[in-house]
C-alpha positions in Angstrom: 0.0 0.0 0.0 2.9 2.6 0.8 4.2 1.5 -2.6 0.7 2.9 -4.4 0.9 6.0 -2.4 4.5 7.0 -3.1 4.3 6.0 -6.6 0.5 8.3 -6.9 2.4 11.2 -5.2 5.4 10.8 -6.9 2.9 11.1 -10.2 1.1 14.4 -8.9 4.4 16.1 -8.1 5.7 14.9 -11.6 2.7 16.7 -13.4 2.7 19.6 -11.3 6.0 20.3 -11.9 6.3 19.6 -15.6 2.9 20.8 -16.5 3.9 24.3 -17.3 7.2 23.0 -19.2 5.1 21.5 -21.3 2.6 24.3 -22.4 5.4 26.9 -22.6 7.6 28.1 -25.3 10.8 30.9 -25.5 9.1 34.4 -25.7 12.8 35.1 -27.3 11.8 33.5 -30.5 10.4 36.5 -32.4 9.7 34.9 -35.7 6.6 32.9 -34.6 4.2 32.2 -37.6 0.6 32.8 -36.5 -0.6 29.6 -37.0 1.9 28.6 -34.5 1.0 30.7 -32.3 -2.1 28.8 -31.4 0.0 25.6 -31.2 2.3 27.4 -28.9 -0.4 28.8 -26.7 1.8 30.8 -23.9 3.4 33.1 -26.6 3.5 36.4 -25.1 2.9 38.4 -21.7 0.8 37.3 -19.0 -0.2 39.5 -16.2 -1.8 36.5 -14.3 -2.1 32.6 -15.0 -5.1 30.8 -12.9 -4.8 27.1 -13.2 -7.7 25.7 -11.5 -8.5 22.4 -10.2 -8.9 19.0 -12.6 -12.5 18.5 -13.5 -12.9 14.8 -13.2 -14.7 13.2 -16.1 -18.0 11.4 -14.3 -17.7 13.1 -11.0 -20.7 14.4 -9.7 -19.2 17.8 -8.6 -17.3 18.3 -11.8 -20.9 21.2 -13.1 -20.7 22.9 -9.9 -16.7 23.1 -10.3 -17.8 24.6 -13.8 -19.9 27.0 -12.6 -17.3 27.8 -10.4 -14.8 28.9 -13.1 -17.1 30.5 -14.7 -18.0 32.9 -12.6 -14.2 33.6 -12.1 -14.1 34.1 -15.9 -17.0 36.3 -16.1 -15.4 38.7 -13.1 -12.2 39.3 -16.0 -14.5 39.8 -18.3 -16.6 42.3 -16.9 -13.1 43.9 -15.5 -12.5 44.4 -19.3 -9.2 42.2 -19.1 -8.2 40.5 -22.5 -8.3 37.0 -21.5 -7.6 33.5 -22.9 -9.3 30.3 -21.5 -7.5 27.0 -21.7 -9.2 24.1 -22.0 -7.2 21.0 -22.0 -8.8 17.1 -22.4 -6.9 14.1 -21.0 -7.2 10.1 -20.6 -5.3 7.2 -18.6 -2.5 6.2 -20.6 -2.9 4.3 -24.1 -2.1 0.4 -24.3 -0.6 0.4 -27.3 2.5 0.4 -26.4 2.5 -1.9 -23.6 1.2 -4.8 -25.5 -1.8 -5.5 -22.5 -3.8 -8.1 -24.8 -1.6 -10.9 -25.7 -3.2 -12.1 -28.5 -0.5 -14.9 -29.0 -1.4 -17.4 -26.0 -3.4 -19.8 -26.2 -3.7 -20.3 -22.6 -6.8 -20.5 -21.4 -6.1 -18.7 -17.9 -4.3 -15.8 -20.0 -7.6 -15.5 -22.6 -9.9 -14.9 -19.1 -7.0 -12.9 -17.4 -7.3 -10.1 -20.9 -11.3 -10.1 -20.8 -10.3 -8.0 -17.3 -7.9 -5.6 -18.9 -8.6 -2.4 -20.1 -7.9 -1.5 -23.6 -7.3 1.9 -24.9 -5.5 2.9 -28.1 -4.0 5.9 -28.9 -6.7 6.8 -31.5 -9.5 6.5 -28.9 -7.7 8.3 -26.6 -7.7 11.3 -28.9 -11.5 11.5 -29.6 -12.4 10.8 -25.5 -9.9 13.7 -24.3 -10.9 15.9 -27.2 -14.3 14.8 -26.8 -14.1 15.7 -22.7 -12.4 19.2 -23.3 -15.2 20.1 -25.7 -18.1 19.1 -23.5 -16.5 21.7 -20.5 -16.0 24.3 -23.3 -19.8 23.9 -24.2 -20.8 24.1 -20.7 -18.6 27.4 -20.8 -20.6 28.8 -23.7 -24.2 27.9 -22.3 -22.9 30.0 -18.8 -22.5 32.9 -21.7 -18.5 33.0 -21.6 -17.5 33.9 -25.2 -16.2 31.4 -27.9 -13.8 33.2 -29.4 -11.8 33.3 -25.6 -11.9 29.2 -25.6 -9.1 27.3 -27.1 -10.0 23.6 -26.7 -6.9 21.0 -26.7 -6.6 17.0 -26.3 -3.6 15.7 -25.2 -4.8 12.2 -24.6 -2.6 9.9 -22.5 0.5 12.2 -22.5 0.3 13.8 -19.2 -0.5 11.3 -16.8 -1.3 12.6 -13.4 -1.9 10.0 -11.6 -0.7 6.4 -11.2 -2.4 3.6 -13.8 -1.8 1.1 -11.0 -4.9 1.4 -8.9 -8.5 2.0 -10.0 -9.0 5.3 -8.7 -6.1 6.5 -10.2 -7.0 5.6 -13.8 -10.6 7.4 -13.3 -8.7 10.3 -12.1 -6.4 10.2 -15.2 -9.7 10.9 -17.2 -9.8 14.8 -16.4 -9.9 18.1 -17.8 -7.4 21.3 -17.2 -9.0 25.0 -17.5 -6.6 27.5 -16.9 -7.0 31.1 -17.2 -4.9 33.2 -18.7 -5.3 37.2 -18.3 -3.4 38.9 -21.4 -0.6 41.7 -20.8 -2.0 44.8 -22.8 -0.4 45.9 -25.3 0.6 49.7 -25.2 -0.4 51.5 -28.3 0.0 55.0 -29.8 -3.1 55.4 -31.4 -2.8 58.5 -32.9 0.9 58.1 -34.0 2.1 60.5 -32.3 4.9 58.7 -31.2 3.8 58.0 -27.5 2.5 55.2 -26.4 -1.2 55.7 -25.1 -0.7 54.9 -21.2 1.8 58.3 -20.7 -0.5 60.1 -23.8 -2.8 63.1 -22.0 -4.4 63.8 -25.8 -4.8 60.5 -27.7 -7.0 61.6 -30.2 -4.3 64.2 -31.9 -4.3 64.2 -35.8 -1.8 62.3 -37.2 1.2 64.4 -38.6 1.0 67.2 -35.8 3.9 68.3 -33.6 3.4 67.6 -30.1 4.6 68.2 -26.6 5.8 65.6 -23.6 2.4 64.7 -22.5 1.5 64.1 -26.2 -0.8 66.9 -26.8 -0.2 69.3 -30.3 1.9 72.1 -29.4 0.9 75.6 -28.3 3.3 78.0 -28.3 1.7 81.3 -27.1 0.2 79.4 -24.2 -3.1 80.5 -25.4 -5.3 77.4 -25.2 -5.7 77.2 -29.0 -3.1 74.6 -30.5 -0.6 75.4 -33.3 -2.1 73.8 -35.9 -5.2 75.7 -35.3 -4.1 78.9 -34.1 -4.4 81.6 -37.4 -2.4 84.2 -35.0 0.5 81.9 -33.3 2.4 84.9 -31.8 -0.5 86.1 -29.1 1.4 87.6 -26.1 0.4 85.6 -22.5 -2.4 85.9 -21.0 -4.4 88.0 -23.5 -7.8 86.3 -24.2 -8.3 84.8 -27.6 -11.4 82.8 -30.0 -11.8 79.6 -31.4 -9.0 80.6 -34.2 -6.5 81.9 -31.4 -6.7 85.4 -32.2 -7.3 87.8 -29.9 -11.1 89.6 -29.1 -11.5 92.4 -32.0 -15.1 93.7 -30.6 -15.0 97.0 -32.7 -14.0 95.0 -35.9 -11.2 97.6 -36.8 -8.4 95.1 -37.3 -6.7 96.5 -33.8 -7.2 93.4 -31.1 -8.9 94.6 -28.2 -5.5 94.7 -25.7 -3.9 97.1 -28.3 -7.3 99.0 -28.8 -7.4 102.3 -27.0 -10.2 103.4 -28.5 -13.0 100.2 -28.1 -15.9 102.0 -29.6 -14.9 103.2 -32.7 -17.8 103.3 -35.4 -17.5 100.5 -38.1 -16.1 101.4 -41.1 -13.8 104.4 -40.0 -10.0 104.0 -40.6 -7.7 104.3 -37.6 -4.7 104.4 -36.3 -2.0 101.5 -34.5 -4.2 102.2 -31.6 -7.4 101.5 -32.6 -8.6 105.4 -33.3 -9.7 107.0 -36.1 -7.2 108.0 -38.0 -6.9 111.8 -37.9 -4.4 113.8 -39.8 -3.2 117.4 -39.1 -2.3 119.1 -42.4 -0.6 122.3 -40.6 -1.9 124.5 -42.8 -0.6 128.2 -42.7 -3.6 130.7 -42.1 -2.6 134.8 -42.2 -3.6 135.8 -39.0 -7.1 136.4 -38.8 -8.0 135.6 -42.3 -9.4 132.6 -43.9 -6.6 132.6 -47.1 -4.4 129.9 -47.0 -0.3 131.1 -47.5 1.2 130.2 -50.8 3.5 127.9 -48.7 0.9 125.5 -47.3 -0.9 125.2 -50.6 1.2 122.3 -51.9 0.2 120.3 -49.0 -3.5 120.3 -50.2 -2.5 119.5 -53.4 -0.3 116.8 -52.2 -3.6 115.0 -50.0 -5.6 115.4 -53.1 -3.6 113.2 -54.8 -3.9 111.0 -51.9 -7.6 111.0 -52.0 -8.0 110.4 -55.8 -5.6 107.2 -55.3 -7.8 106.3 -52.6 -11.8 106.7 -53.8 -13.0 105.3 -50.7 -12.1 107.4 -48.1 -14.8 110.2 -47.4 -13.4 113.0 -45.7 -14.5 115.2 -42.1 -12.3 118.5 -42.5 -12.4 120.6 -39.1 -10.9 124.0 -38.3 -9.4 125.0 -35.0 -8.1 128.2 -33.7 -5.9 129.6 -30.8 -7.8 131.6 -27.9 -7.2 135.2 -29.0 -10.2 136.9 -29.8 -13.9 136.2 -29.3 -14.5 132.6 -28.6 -18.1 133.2 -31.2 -15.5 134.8 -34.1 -13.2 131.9 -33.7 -15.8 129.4 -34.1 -16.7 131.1 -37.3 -13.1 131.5 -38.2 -12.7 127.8 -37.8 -15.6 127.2 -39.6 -14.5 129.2 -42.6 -11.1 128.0 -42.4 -12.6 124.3 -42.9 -14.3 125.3 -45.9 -11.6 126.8 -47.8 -9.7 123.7 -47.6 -12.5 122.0 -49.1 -12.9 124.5 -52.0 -9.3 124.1 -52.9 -9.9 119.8 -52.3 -12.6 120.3 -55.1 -10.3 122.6 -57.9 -8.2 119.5 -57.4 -10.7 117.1 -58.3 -11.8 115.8 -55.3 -15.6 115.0 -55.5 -17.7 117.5 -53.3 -19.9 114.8 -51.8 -16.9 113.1 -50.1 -16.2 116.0 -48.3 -17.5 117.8 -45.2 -16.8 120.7 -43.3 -16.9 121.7 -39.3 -15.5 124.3 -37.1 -14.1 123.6 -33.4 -12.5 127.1 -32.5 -10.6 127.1 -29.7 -12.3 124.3 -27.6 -9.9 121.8 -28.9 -6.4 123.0 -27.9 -3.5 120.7 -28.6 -0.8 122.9 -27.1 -1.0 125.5 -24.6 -2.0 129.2 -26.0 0.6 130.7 -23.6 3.3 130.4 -25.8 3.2 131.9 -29.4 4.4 128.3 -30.8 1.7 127.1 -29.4 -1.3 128.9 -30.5 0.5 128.6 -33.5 0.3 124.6 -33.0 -3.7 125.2 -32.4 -4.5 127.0 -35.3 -4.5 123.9 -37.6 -6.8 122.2 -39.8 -7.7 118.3 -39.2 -8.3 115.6 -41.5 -10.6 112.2 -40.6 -10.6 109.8 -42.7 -14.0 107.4 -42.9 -15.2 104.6 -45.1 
């Protein structure tokens, strides 16, 4: 009796020790066709093997046992782990090999002695352990585990786990072997950008596009709106910006709001760098008192004629200012009159009357102090504005 015992443990430790040698193969060898992968199973990465116990063939608790997996499997599943299922058939060991039914004697006592013997070929063996693999995995599918995770194998009488000498161990022989196998995943760049998806904070970045550490397209004015979107790249920090990356234009004048120092101006009037209306001081000469333009200012309305004929859109507001001598009524008048000479002269050019109009400011619009005699001479001045 010790002998059986020894022998059946010596068996268990055998298999358990050379089971995995048996399934496993060299992750080293890279040049693995496909179709051998399935033949070598254990190719790859594994973040977790469970080998769980053999399901007897014929035992009464081998469904619950099933049931039992599966739930196992089902937890993976719903963990969203890529997994692999295992499902290996074996049988006792063949008797091909050892000859059991002597066929040759013609003794009668050896004729009874092989009515007792078990016979099992090697061809047999195949369909029962295939056969008993196939049966778990369609338990597996009726307990809704997918197909397509089930890889059924026989291995017949090769892996013999328990000792052929008693009776017990031959029906334990007849088994099946589920192991789980939960897949390493595999870390992908799905966007190409040239990191891999685990360390990539924008995965969904168009292929082709420049992008930063952390795998998000590149933005180099800091200004939320990436690169490869941005139509004004060279925003300064911290100023606020639309969908295009440019900065808030509310007054539509082509002068972004942070450079704008004058927000309202109407639509359609030309300005300045700063966002104002663009105003231009001719510094025409004026005898003192008198509405006559000097000889030596007249070139300069000749000179923004010309400008105005290369430029047919521009209309144009012509205002006259004064210094503060006098009667603040006369000068207003005087400005007034001042305005309108220049646009007499603006219309012997060529100028079209209908662009032009004329308005007087007298003194209430000082540039330069009237202290001085420069500047009064300073105020006395005729300004252009320029509208659309």
């Amino acid at each position: 009796m010790k002998t059986v015992i020894s022998m059946l443990l010596f068996c268990v430790a055998l298999f358990a020790g050379t089971y995995d040698y048996n399934y496993s193969v060299d992750n080293s060898k890279q040049n693995i066709s496909e179709d051998k992968k399935l033949d070598f199973f254990m190719y790859g990465k594994f973040d977790e093997i469970i080998r769980f116990k053999a399901l007897v063939v014929n035992d009464e608790n081998t469904t619950q046992k099933i049931d039992e997996i599966s739930k196992v499997i089902k937890k993976y599943i719903d963990e969203s782990k890529k997994i692999r299922v295992k499902i290996i058939g074996h049988t006792r060991e063949t008797t091909d090999k050892h000859n059991e039914m002597v066929v040759d004697s013609n003794v009668y006592a050896n004729r009874i002695q092989n009515w007792f013997r078990y016979s099992l070929d090697a061809n047999t063996s195949k369909i029962f352990s295939n056969s008993y693999a196939q049966n778990v995995a369609d338990v597996f599918e009726s307990n809704n585990i997918p197909k397509d995770i089930l890889y059924v194998e026989y291995r017949s009488g090769k892996d013999i786990a328990y000792t052929d000498a008693t009776t017990d161990g031959e029906k334990l022989s007849n088994r099946v072997m589920v192991t789980l196998y939960v897949v390493t995943p595999v870390d992908k760049d799905s966007d190409g950008d040239g990191l891999v998806d685990s360390i990539d904070k924008c995965k969904n970045t168009p292929k082709g596009i420049n992008v930063d550490s952390n795998g998000c397209a590149l933005d180099d004015d800091k200004d939320l709106v990436a690169n490869y979107k941005d139509e004004c790249e060279k925003t300064p920090l911290n100023i606020k910006v639309d969908v295009k990356g440019c900065p808030f234009d509310d007054d539509n004048d082509k002068v972004p709001n942070y450079l704008d120092r004058c927000l309202n101006t109407t639509v359609g009037v030309n300005v300045d760098e700063r966002g104002c209306a663009l105003v231009m001081n001719l510094n025409l000469k004026f005898k003192n008192g008198s509405v006559k333009i000097k000889k030596s200012s007249h070139d300069k309305i000749v000179a923004f004629a010309t400008f105005l004929e290369k430029n047919p859109a521009y209309n144009v507001k012509i205002t006259g200012h004064t210094d503060s001598n006098g009667k603040a009524g006369v000068n207003m008048k005087l400005s007034k009159a001042r305005a309108d000479t220049v646009k007499a002269v603006l219309i012997s050019e060529g100028v079209a009357k209908s662009r032009l109009k004329t308005f007087g400011r007298g003194e209430l619009d000082p540039i330069e102090t009237n202290r001085t005699k420069e500047g009064r001479a300073s105020n006395r001045r005729i300004e252009i504005e320029l509208t659309y």
